[in-house]
TORBAZA-49455 format. One line per 4 residues: number of its first residue (from 1); their letters; for each residue x, y, z of N, C-alpha, C. Coordinates in Angstrom, 1 decimal. Layout:
BEGIN
NUM> a> X,Y,Z,X,Y,Z,X,Y,Z ~ ...
***
This chain:
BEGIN
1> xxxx> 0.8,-1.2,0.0,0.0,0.0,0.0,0.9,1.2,0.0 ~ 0.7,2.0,-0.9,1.4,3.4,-0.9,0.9,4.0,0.1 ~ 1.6,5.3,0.5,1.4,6.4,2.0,1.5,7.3,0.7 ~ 1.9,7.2,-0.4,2.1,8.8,-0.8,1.1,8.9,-1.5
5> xxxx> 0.9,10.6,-1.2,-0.8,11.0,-1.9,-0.7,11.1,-3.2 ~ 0.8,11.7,-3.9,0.6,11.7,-5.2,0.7,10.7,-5.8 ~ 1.2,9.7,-5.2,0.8,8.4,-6.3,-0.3,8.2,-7.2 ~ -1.6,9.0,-6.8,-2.6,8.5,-7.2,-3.2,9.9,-7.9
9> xxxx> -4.2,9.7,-9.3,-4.9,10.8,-9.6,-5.5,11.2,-9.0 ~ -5.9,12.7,-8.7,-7.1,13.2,-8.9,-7.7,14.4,-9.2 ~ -8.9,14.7,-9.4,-9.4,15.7,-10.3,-8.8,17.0,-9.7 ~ -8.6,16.9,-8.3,-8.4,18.4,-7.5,-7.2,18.2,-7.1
13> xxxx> -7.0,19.5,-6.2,-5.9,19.8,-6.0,-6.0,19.2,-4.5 ~ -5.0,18.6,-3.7,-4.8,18.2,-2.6,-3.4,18.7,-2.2 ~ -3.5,19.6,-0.9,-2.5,20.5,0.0,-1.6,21.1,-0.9 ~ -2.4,21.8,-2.0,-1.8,22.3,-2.9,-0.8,23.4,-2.4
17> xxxx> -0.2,24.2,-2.9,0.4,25.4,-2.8,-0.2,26.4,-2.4 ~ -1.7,26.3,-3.0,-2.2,27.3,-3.2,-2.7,27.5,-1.4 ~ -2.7,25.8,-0.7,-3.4,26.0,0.8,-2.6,27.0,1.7 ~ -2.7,27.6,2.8,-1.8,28.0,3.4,-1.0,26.9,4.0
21> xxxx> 0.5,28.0,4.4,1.4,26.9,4.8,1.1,25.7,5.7 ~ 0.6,26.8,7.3,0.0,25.7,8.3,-0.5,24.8,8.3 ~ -1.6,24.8,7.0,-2.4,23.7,6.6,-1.9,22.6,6.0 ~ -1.0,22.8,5.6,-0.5,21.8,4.3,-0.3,20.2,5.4
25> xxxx> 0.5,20.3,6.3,0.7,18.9,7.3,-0.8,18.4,7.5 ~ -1.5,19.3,8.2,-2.6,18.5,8.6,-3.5,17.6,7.5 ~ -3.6,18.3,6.5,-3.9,18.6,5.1,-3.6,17.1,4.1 ~ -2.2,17.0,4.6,-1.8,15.7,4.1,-2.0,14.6,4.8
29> xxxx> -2.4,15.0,6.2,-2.2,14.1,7.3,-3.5,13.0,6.9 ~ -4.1,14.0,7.0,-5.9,13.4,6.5,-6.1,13.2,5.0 ~ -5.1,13.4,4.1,-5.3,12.7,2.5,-4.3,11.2,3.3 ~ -3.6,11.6,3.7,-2.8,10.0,3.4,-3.6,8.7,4.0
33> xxxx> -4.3,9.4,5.3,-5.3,8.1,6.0,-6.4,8.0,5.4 ~ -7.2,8.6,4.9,-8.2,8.9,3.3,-8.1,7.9,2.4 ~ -6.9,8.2,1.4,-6.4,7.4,0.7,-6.1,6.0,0.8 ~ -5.2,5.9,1.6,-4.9,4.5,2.2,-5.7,3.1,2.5
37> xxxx> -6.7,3.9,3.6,-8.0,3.5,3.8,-9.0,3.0,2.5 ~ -9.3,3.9,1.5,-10.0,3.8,0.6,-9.0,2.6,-0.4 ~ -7.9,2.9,-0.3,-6.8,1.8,-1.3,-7.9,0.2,-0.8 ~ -7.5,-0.1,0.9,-7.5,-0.8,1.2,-8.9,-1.6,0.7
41> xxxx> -9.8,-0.7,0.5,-11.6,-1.1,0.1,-11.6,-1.8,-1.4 ~ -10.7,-0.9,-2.1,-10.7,-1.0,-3.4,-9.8,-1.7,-4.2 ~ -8.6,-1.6,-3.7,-7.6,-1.5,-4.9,-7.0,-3.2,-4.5 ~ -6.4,-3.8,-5.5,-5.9,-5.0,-5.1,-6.4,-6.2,-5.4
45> xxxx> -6.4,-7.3,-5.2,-6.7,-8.8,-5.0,-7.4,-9.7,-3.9 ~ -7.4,-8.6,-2.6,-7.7,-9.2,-1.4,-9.1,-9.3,-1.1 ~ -9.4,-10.7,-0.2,-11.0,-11.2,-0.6,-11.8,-9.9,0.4 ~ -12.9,-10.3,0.3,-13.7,-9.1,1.4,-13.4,-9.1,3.0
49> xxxx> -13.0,-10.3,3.5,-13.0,-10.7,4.9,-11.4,-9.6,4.8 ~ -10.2,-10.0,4.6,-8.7,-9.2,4.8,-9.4,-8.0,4.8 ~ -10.1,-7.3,3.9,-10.2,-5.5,4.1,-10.6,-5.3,4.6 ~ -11.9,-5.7,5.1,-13.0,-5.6,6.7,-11.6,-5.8,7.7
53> xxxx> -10.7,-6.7,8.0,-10.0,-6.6,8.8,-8.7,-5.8,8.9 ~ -8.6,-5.5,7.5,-7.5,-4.2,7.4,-8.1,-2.9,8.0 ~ -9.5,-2.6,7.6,-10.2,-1.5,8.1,-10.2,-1.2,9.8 ~ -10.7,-2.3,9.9,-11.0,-2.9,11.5,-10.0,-2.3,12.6
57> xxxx> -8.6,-2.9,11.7,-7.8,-1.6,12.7,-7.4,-0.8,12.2 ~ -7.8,0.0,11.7,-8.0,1.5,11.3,-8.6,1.7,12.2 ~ -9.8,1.6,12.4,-10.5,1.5,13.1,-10.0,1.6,14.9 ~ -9.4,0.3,15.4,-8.6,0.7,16.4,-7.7,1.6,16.8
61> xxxx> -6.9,2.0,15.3,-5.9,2.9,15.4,-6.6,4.1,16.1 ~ -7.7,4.6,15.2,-8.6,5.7,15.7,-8.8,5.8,16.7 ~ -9.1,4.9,17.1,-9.7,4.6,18.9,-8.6,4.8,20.0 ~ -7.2,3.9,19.4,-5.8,4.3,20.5,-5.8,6.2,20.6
65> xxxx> -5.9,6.5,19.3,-5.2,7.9,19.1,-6.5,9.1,20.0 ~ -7.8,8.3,20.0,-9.0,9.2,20.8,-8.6,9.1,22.5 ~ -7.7,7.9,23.0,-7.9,7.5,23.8,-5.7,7.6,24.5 ~ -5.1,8.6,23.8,-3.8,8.8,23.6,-2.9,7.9,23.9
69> xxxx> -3.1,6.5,23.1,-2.4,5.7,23.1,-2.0,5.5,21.9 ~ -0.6,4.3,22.0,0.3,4.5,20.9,-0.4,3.3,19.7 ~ 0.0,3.5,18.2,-1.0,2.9,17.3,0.0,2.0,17.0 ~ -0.4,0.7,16.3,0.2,-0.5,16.0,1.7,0.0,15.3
73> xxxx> 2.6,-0.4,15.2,3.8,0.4,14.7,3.5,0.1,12.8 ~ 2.9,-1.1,12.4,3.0,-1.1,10.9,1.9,0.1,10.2 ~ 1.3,0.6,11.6,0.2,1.4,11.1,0.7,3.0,11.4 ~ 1.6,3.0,11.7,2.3,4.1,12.3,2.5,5.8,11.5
77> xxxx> 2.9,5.2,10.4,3.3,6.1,9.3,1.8,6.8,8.5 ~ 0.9,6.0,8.7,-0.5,7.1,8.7,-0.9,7.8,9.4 ~ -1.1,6.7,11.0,-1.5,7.2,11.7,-0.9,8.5,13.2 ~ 0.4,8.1,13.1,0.6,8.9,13.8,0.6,10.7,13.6
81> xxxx> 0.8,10.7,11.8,0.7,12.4,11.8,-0.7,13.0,12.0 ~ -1.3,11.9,12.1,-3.2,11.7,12.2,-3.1,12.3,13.5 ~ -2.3,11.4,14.7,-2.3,11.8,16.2,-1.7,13.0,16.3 ~ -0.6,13.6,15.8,0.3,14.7,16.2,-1.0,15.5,15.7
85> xxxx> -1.8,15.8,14.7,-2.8,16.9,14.7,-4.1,17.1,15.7 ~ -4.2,15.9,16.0,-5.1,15.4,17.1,-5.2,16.1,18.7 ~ -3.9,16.2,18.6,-3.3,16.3,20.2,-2.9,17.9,19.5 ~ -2.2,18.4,18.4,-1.8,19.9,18.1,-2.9,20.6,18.1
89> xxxx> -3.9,20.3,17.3,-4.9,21.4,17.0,-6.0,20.7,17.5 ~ -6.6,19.8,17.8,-7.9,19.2,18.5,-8.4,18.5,17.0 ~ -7.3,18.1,16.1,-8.4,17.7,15.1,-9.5,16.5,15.1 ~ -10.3,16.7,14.7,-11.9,15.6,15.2,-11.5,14.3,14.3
93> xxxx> -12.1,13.3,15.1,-11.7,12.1,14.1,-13.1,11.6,14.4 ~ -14.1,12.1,14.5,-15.3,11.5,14.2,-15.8,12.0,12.5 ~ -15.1,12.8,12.0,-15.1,12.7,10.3,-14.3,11.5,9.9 ~ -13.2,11.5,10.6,-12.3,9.7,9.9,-13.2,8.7,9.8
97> xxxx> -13.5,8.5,11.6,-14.5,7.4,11.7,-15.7,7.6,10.4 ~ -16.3,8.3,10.1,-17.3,8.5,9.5,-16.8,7.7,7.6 ~ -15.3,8.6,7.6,-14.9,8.2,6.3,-15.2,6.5,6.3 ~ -14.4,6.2,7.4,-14.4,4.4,7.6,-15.5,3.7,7.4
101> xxxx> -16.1,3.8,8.2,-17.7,3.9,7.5,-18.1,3.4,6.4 ~ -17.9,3.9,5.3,-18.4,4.4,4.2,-17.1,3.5,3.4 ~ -15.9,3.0,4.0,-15.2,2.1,2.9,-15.5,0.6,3.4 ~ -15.9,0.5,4.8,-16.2,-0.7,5.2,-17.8,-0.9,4.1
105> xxxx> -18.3,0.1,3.8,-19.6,0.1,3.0,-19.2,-0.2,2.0 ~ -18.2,-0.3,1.0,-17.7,-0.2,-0.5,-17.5,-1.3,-0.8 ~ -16.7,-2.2,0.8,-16.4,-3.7,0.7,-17.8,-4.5,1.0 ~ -18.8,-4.4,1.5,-19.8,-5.5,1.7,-21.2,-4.8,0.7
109> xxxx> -21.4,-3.5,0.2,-22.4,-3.3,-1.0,-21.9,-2.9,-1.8 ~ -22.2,-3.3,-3.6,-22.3,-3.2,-4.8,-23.5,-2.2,-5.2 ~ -24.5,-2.2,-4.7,-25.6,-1.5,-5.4,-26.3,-0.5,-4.3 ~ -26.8,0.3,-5.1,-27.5,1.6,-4.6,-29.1,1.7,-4.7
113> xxxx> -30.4,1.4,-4.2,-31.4,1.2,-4.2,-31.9,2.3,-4.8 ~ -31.6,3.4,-4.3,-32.3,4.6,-4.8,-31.3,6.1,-4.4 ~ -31.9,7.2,-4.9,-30.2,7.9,-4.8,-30.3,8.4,-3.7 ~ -31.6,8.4,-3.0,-31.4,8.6,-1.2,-30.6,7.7,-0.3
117> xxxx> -30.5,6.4,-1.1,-29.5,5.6,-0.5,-28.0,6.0,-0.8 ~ -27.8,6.8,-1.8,-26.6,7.0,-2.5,-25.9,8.3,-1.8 ~ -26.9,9.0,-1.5,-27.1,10.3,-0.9,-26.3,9.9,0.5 ~ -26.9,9.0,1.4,-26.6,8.4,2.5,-25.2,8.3,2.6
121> xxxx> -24.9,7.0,1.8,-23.2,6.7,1.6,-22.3,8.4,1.4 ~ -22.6,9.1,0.1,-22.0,10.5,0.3,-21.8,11.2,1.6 ~ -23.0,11.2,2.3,-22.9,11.3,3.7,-21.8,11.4,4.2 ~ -21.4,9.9,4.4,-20.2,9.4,5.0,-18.9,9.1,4.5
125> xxxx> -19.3,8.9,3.0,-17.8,8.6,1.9,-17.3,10.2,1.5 ~ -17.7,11.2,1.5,-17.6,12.7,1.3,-18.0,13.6,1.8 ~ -18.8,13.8,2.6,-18.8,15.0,3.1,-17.8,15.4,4.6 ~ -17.5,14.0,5.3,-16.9,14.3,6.6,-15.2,15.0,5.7
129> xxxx> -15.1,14.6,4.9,-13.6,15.5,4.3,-13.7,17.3,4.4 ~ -14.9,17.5,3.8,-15.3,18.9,3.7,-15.1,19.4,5.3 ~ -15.9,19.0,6.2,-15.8,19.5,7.6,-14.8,19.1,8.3 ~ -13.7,18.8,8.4,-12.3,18.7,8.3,-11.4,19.7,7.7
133> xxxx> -12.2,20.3,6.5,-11.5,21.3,6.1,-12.0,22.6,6.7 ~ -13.5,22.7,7.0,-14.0,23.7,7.7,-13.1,23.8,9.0 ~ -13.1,22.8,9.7,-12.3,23.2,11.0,-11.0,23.6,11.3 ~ -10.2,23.1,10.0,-9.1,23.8,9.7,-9.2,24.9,9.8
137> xxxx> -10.3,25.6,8.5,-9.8,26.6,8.3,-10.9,28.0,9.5 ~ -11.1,27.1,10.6,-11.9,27.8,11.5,-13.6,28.5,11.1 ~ -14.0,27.5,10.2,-15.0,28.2,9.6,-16.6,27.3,9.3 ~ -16.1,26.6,10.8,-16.8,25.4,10.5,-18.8,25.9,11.5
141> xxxx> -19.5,26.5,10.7,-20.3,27.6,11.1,-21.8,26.6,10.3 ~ -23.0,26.8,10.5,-24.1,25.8,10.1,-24.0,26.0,8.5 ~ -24.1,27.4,8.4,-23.8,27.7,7.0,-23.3,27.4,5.9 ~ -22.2,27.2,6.4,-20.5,26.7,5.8,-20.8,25.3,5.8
145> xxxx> -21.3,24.8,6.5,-21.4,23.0,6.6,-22.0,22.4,5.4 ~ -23.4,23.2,5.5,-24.5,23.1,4.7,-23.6,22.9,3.6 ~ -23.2,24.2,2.7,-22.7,24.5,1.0,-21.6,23.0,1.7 ~ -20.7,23.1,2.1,-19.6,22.3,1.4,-20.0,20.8,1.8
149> xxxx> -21.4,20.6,3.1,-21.3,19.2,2.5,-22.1,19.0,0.7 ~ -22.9,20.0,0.2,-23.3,20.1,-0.9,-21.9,19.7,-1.9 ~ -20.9,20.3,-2.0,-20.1,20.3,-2.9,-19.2,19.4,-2.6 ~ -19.3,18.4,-1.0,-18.8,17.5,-1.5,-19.5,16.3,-1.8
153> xxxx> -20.6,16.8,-1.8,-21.4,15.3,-2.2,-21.5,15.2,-4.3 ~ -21.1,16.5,-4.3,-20.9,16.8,-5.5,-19.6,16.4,-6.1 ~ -18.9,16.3,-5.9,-17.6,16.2,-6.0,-17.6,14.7,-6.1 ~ -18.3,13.8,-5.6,-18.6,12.4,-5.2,-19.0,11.7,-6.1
157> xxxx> -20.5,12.4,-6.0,-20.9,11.7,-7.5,-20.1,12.4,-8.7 ~ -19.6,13.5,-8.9,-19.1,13.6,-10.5,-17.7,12.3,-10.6 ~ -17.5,12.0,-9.6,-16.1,11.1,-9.7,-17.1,9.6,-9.7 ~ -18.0,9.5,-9.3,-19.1,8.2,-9.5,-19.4,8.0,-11.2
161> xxxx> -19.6,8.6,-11.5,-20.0,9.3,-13.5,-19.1,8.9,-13.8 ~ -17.6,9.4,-13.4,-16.7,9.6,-14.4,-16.3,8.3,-14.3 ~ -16.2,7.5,-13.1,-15.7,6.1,-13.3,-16.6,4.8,-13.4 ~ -18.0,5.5,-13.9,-18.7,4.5,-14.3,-18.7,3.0,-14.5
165> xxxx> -17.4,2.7,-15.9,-16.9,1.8,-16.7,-15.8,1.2,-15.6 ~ -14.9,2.2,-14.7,-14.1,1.3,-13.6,-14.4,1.2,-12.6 ~ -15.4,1.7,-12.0,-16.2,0.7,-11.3,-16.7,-0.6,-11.6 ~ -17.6,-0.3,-12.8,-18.2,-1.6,-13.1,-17.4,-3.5,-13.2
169> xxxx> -16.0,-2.9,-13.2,-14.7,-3.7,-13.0,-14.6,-4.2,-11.8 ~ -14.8,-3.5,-10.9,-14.3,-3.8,-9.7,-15.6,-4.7,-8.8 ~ -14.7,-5.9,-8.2,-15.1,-7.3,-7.8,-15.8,-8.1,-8.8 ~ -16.5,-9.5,-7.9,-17.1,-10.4,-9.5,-18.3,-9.9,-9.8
173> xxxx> -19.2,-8.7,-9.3,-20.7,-8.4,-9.4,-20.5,-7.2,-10.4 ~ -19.1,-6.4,-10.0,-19.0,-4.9,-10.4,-19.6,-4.6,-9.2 ~ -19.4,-2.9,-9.4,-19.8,-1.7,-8.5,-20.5,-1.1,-9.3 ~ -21.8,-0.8,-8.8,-22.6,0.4,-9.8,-23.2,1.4,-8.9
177> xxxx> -23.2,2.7,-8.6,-23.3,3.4,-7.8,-24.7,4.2,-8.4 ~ -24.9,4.1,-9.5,-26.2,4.8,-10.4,-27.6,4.0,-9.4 ~ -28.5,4.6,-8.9,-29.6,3.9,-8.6,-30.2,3.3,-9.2 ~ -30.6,1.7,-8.4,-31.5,0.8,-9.0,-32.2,1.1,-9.3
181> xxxx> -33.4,1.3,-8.7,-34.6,2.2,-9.1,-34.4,3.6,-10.4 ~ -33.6,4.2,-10.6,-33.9,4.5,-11.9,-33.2,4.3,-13.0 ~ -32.4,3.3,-12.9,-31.6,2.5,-14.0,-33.2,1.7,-14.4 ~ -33.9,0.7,-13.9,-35.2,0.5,-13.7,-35.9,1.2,-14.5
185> xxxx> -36.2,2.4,-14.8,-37.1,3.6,-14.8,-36.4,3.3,-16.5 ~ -35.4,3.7,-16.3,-34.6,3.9,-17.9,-34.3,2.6,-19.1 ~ -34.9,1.7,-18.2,-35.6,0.8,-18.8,-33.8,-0.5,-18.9 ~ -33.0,0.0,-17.5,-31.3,-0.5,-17.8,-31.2,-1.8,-17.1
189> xxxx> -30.9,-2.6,-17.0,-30.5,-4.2,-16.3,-28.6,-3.6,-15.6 ~ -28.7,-4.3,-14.8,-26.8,-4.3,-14.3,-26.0,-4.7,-15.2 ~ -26.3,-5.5,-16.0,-26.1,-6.2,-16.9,-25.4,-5.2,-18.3 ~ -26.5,-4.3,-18.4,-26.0,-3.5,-19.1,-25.0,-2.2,-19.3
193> xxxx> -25.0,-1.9,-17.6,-23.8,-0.5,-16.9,-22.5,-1.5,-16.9 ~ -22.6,-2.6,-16.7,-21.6,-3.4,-16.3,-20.7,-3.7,-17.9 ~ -21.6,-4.2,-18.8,-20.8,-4.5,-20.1,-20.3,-3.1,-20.9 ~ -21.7,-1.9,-20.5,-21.4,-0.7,-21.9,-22.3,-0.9,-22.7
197> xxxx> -23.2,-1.9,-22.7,-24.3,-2.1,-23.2,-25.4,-0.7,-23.3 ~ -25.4,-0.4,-22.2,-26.2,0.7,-22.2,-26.0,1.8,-23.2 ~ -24.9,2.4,-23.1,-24.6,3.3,-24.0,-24.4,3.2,-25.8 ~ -23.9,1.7,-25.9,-23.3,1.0,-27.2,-24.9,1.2,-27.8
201> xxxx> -26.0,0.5,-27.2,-27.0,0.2,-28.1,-28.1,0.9,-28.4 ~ -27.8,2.2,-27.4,-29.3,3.5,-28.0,-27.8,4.7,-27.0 ~ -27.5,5.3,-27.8,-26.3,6.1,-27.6,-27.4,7.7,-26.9 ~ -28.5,8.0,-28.0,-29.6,8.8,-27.4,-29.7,8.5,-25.9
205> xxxx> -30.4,7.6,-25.8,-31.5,7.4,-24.4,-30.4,7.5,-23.2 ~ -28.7,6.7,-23.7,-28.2,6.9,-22.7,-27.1,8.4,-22.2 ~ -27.3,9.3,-23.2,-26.9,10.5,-23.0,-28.2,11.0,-22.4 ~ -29.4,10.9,-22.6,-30.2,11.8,-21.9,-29.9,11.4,-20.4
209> xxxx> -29.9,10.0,-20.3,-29.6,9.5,-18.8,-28.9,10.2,-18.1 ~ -27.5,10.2,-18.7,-26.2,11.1,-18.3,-26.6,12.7,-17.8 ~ -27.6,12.8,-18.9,-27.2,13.7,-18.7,-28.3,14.5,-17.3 ~ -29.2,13.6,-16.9,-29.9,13.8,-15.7,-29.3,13.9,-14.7
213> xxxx> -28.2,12.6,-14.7,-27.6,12.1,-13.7,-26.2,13.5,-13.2 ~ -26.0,14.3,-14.6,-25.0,15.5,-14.5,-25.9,16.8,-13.9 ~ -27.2,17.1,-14.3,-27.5,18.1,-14.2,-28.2,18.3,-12.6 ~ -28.0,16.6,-12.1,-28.6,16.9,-10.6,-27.0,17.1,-9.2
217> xxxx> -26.0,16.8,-10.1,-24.8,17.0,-9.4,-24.5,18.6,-9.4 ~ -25.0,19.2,-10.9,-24.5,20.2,-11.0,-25.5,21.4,-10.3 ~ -26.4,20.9,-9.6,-27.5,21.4,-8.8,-27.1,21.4,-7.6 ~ -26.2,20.8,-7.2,-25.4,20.4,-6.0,-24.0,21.2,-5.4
221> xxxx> -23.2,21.5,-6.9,-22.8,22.8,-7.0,-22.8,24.5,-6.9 ~ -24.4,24.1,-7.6,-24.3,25.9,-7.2,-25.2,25.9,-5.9 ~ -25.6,25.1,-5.1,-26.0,24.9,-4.2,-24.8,25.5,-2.7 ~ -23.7,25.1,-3.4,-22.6,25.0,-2.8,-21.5,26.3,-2.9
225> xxxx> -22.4,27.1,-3.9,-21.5,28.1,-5.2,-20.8,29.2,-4.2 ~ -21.5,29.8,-3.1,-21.1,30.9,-2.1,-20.0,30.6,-1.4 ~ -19.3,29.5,-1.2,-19.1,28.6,-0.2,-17.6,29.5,0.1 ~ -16.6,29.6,-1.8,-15.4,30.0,-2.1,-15.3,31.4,-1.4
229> xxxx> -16.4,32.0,-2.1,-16.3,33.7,-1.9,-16.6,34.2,-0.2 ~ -17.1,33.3,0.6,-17.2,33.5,2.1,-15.6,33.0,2.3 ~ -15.0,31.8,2.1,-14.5,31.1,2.7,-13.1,32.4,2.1 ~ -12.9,32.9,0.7,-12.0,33.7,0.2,-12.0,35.2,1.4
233> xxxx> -13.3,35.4,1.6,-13.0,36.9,2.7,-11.9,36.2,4.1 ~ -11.8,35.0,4.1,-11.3,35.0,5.4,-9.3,34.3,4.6 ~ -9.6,34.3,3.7,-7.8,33.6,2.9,-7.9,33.1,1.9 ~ -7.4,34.6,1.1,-7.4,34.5,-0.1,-7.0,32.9,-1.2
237> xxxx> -5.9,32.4,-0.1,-5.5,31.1,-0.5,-7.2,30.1,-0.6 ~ -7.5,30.1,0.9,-8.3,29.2,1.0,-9.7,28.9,-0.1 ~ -9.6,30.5,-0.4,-10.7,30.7,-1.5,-10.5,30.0,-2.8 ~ -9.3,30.3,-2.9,-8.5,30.0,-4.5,-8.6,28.2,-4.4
241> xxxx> -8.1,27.9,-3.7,-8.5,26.4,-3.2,-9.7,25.8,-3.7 ~ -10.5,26.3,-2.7,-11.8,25.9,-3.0,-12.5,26.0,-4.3 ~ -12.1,27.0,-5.0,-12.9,27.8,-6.2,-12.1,26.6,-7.2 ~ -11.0,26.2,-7.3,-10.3,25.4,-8.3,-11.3,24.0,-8.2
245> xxxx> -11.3,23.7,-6.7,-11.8,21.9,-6.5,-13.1,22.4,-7.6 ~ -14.0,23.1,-7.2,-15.2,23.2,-7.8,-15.5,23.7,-9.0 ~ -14.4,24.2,-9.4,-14.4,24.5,-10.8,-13.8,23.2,-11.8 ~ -13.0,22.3,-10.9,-12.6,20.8,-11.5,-13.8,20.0,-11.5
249> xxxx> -14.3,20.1,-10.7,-15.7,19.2,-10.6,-17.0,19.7,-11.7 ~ -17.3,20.6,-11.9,-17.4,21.3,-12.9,-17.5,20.5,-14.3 ~ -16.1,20.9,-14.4,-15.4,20.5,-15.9,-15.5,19.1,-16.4 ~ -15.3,18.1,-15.2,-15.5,16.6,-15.5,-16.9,16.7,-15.7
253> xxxx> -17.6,17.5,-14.9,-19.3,17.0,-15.5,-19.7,17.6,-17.3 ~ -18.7,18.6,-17.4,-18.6,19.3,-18.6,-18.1,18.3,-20.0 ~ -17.3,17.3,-19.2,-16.6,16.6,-20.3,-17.4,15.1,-20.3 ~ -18.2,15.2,-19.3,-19.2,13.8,-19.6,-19.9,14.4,-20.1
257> xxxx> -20.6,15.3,-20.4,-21.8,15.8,-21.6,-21.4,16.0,-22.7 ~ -20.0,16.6,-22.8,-19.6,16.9,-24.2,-19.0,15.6,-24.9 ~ -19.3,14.5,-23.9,-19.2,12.7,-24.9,-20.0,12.0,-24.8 ~ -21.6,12.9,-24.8,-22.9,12.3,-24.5,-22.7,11.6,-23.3
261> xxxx> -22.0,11.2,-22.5,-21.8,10.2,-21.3,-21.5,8.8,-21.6 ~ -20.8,8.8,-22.6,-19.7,7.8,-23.0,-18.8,7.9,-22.2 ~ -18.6,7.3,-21.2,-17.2,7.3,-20.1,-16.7,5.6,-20.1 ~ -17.3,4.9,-21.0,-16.6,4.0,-21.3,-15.5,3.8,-22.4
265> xxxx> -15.2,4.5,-23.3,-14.5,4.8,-24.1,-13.2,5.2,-24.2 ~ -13.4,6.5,-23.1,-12.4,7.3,-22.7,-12.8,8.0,-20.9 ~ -11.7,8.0,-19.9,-12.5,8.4,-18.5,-12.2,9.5,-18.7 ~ -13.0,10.7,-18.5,-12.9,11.8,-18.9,-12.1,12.5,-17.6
269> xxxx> -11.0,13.0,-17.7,-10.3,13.7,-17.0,-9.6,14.9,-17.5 ~ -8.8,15.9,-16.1,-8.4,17.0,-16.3,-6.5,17.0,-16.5 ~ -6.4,17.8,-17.4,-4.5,17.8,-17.9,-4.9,19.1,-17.5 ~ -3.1,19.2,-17.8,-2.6,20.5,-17.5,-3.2,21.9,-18.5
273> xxxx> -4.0,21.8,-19.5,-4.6,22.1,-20.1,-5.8,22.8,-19.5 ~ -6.5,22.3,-18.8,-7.9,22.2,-18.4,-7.4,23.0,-16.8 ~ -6.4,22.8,-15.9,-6.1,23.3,-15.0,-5.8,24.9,-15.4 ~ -5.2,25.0,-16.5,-4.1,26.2,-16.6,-5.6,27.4,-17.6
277> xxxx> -6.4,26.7,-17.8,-8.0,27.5,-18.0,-8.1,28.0,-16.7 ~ -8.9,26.7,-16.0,-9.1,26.9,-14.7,-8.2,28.1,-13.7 ~ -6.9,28.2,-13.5,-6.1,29.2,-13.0,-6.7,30.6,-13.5 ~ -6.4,30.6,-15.0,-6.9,31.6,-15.9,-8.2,32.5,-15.7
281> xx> -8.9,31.7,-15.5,-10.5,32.1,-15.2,-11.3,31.9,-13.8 ~ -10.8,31.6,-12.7,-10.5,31.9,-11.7,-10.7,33.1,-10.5
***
């Protein structure tokens, strides 16, 4: 399992430059246990019983470091910068727990009943990140909660969309995150998100799909839209930050419309291209 955060893509920026300095350790502290954790749900060969138990003590770890005791030593190198924030700044680990949650969820369900159920998992797989960052940045106010768990529930599903086709890979059932109930409606079988069936054989019906499925994320967004320009009156950094994540999230939903929602083809992602817009217009 990698510790390092760049190893891995992603659409946004994590403890970018752009964060302030102070931030940047805690910042990483909480991408690298994030990461790791989510590796452990997803990534690999190992049957469901090993990652429930790799979780499990994560899970402990959390508990020694609530309880200021020392964490397993092979688990050390996550967790401990996890504890030095803990004990420095009071950081809350009932958003970790919460993250955990939500990957112990990734290992024992495949399917989403309806998108209130889907809503639920975001709950716990994205929004506890956002109020981690609120409390960082001391701005963690009813307000502020509201918009950024919006934008990160946003942020969730546009990365759910965009890996449609690599989900559908993952284990012997696949993962399909789209709700049963209106895959159902759209007249779709699992059968069909799973092969590409869906898209291959009425290219129409399944872009209009897409494109419901984009325009209720992107409702999620500007729901969330104030969130930069409050959070900018208090650091200019912190603004710029925020304004890029959401302006990334954005763009992937921009680039699944602009390929009818063919994301099996090509996963639609951001280059250095699409960022150096983004800076630009900004």
């Amino acid at each position: 399992m990698s510790l390092n955060a760049t190893d891995h893509y992603e659409n946004f920026p994590v403890a970018s430059l752009l964060l302030p300095k102070p931030l940047r350790a805690p910042v990483a502290a909480i991408y690298r246990f994030a990461r790791s954790a989510d590796d452990i749900a997803d990534e690999g060969s190992a049957m469901p019983a090993e990652r429930l138990a790799k979780l499990a003590a994560y899970e402990t770890a959390l508990t020694a470091i609530a309880n200021g005791r020392p964490v397993a030593p092979d688990l050390a190198p996550i967790f401990e910068p996890l504890a030095y924030e803990h004990c420095r700044i009071g950081l809350p680990l009932a958003p970790c727990q919460a993250l955990l949650s939500a990957f112990m969820q990734d290992v024992q369900q495949t399917r989403y009943a309806t998108y209130a159920d889907l809503l639920d998992y975001c709950i716990r797989s994205a929004n506890p990140v956002g109020q981690l960052m609120l409390f960082l940045f001391d701005a963690d106010t009813p307000q502020n909660r509201q918009a950024s768990d919006a934008i990160c529930t946003a942020l969730q599903l546009t990365n759910h969309w965009q890996d449609i086709a690599i989900d559908a890979r993952k284990g012997a059932a696949g993962r399909i995150y789209l709700p049963q109930d209106e895959l159902s409606a759209w007249g779709y079988r699992d059968a069909d998100i799973i092969s590409g069936q869906a898209q291959q054989q009425d290219p129409t019906t399944w872009s209009r799909f897409m494109r419901f499925q984009t325009q209720r994320v992107e409702a999620l967004f500007n729901e969330g839209a104030a969130l930069p320009a409050r959070l900018g009156q208090q650091s200019w950094r912190i603004g710029q930050e925020l304004r890029l994540t959401v302006s990334g999230g954005r763009r992937i939903l921009a680039k699944i419309n602009a390929v009818k929602g063919d994301v099996y083809s090509q996963r639609p992602t951001l280059g250095w291209r699409d960022w150096l817009a983004l800076l630009i217009h900004s």
